[in-house]
C-alpha positions in Angstrom: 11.6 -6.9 -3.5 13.7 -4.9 -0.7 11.4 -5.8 2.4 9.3 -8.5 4.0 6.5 -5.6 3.9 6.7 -5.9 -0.1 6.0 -9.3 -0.2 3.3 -9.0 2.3 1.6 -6.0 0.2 1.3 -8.5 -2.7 -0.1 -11.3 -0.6 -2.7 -8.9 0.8 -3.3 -8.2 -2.6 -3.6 -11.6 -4.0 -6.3 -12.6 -1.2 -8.0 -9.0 -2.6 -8.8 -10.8 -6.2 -9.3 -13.8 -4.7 -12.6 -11.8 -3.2 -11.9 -12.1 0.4 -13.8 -10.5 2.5 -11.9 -11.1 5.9 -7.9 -10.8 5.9 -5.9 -11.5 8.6 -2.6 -10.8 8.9 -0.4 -12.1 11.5 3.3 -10.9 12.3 5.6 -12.9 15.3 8.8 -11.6 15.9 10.0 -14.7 18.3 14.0 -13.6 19.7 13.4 -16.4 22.2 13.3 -19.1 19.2 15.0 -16.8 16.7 12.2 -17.1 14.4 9.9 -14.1 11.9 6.6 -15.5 11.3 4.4 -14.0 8.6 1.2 -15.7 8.4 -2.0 -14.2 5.8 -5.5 -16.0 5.9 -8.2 -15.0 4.0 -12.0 -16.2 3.1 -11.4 -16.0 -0.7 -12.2 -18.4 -4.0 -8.9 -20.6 -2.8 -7.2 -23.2 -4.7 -7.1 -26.8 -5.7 -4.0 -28.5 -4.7 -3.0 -27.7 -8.8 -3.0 -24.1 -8.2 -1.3 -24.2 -5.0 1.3 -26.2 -6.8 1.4 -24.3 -9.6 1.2 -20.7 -7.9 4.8 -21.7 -6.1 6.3 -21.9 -9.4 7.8 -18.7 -10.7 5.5 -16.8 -14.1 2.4 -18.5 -12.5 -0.2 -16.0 -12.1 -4.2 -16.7 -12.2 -4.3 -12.6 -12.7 -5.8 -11.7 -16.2 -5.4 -7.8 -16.2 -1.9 -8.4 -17.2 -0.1 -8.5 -20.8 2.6 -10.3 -19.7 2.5 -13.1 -17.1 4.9 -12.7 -14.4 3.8 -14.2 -11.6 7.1 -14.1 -9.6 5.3 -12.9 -5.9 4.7 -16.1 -4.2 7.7 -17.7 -5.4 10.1 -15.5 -4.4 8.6 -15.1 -0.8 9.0 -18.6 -0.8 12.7 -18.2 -1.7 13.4 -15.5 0.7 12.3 -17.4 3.7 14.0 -20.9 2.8 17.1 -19.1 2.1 17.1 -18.0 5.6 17.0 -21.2 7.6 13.2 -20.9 7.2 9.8 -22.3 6.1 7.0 -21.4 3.9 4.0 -23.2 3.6 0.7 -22.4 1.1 -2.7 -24.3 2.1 -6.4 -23.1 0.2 -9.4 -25.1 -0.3 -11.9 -23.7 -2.9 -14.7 -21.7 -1.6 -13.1 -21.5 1.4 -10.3 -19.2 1.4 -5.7 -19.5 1.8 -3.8 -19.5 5.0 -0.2 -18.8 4.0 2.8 -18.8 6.0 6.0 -18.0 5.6 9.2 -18.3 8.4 12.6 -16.7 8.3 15.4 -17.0 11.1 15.5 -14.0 12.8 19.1 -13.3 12.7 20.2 -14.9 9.1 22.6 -12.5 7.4 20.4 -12.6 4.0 16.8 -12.2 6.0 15.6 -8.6 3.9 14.2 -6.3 7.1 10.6 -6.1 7.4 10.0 -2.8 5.7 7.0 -0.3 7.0 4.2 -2.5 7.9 2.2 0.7 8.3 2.3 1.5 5.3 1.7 -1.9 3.5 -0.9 -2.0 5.8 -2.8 1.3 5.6 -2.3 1.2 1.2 -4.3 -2.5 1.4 -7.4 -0.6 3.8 -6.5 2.1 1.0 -6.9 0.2 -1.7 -9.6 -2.8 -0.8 -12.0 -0.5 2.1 -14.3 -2.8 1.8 -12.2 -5.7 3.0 -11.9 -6.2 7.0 -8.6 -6.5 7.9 -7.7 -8.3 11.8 -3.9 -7.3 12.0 -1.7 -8.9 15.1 2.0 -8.1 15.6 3.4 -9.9 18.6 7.3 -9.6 19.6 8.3 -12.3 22.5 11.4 -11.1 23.7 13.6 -12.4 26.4 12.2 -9.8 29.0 8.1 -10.7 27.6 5.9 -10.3 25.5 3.8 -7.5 23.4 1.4 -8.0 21.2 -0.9 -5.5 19.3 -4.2 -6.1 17.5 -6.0 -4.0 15.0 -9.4 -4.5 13.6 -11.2 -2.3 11.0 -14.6 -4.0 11.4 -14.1 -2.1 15.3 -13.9 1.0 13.4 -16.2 0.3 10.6 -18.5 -0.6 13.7 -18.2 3.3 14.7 -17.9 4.5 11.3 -21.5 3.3 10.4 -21.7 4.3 6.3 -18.6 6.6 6.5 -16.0 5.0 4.7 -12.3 3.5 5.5 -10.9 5.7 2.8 -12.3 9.1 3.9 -9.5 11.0 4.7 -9.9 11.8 8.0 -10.0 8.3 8.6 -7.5 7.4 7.0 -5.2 9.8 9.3 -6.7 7.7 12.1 -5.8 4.5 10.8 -2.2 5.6 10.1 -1.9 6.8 13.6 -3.4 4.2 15.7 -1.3 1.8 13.5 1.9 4.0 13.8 1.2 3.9 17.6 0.3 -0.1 17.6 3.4 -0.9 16.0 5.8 1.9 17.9 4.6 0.3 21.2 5.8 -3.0 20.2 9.1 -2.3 18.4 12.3 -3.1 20.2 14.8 -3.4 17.3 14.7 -2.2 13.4 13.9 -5.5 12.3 
């Protein structure tokens, strides 16, 4: 994968089949502690500890629409962020849903950047519009602290039965999360 956004596309998608209904996505750029934090929860089927063991393993996958068994996603997340001073940590209890999270040092040489969360995000409400997505991307910088929150059961709230994939809507989604995320960035990261 080229960007942290990747890897966060196919975690959003993972927590998709797993049924979720609620997924929320969490994003901490930390320059005071030098730390990226990438956390996903969701209310899916979850795992028993041997599928959370197993799923960390590369060709793992619990997907059956696929010939061939890759299965590489979680692991190499795993690798990216433990190759850059980091952590990553998997935790899922059946019935009730995962809570992944994944750390990378902020300034490691080999950290991939984060990509276009927009888009990773606005292709999962794209793709799953049934799902209800809380999104929060904080950066706590030297001079403060921003933090933006995004929440499509708000807008599904004012919606009433129009969909999150109607088109129009869609162009508001992209915008108030191109203008979420614009407010907060300081540096490509």
């Amino acid at each position: 994968m080229q960007d942290l956004s990747l890897h966060l596309l196919d975690i959003i998608e993972n927590s998709a089949q797993a049924e979720a209904r609620n997924i929320y996505v969490t994003i901490i750029i930390n320059e005071k502690c030098n730390r990226l934090t990438m956390k996903v929860k969701d209310n899916g089927k979850g795992m028993d500890e041997e599928t959370i063991d197993n799923a960390q393993q590369p060709f793992f996958t619990t997907k059956t629409s696929r010939k061939k068994k890759i299965g590489l996603g979680i692991p190499l997340f795993k690798q990216n962020a433990e190759q850059c001073d980091g952590s990553f940590s998997l935790k899922s209890k059946p019935n009730k849903g995962t809570a992944l999270k994944a750390q990378f040092r902020l300034d490691h040489i080999d950290r991939m950047p984060l990509g276009n969360i927009t888009d990773t995000i606005l292709t999962s409400i794209i793709g799953h519009p049934t799902i209800d997505y809380t999104i929060e991307y904080r950066l706590l910088s030297k001079s403060g602290s921003k933090k933006f929150l995004f929440k499509t059961a708000e807008i599904r709230k004012e919606l009433g039965d129009i969909p999150l994939d109607y088109p129009d809507v869609v162009t508001y989604i992209r915008e108030n999360l191109c203008e979420g995320f614009e407010s907060i960035y300081v540096k490509n990261y």
